[in-house]
Steps between C-alpha positions, in 0.01 A plus 500: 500500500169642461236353336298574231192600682664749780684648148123543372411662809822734563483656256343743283608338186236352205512191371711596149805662751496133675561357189731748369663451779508084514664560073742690592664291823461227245713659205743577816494108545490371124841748476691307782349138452664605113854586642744170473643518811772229395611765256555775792798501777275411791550333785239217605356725737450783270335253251284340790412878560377586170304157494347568819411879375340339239267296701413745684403756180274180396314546815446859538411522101236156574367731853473821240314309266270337733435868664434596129195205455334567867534920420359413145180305671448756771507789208265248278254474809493939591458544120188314506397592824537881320261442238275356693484737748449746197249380332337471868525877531380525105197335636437655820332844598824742456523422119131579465519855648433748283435838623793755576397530825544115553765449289726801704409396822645123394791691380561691835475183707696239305742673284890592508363759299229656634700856478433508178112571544640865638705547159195493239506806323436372120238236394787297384572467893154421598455250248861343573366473860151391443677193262884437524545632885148289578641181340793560705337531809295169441828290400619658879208339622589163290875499634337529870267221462761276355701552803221382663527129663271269400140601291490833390115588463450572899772767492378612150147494673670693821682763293157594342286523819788698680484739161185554530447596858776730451305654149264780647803628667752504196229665336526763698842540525546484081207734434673771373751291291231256379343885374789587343540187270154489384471873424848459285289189337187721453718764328607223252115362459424943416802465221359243331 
């Protein structure tokens, strides 16, 4: 049988499904531990059967339940790890930009979606990129360093240097997007 730990690490499942999982192979067992078997036409064998099946539910449920505490701790242990590594980034150099220039270019390196600094027509767009799609792009940069092994501030601290020797060029590259968003900006400033 497998243990709890290679179940853990088999499988995609979170800690809630291992437990799930463990409850219901118990109710399976609580409904044949309740049958009277003296009350059914079995043979000793078939009784010895059900007994042994019984046994054997108790285990598995006792291995799912186990692979339910160690998936709880590992998913206690990444949560933290998360907010740390967030309130790293809060802290760090990429929260603190705040020109469109800078704040694009971060967008074009890190995000999943960096298309969207092509699709700014309105300056409901260029403020959803300059805030929500910005935000986004920084928790992308939290996920990364929690995947990290070990202390988090060199990467952090490598992730800016490598941004900013690639800057001059991304500001290059974005010029005439980065001139589109803060003309659509302007013509907001002009309405007011």
């Amino acid at each position: 049988m497998r243990t709890a730990q290679k179940i853990v690490d088999q499988s995609y499942y979170n800690a809630k499904d291992h437990k799930d999982k463990g409850l219901s192979i118990k109710r399976a067992r609580t409904i044949l531990a309740k049958l009277n078997l003296d009350e059914l036409d079995m043979s000793v064998k078939e009784k010895a059967t059900i007994t042994t099946a019984i046994a054997t539910l108790d285990q598995v449920a006792e291995t799912f339940m186990k692979a339910h505490k160690i998936k709880a701790k590992q998913e206690k242990l990444r949560d933290e790890r998360r907010a740390a590594a967030k309130k790293l980034v809060l802290a760090s150099d990429f929260a603190k930009l705040s020109f469109v220039k800078d704040k694009v270019a971060l967008i074009s390196t890190e995000s999943f979606l960096r298309s969207q600094i092509h699709d700014v027509k309105t300056v409901f767009d260029a403020k959803y990129l300059l805030s929500r799609t910005f935000d986004s792009t920084l928790d992308e940069i939290s996920y990364s360093l929690t995947q990290q092994i070990g202390d988090m501030n060199e990467p952090l601290a490598n992730a800016w240097k490598k941004f900013q020797e690639k800057l001059p060029e991304l500001y290059v590259k974005h010029a005439v997007v980065v001139a589109n968003i803060e003309n659509i900006l302007a013509t907001e400033t002009k309405k007011i």
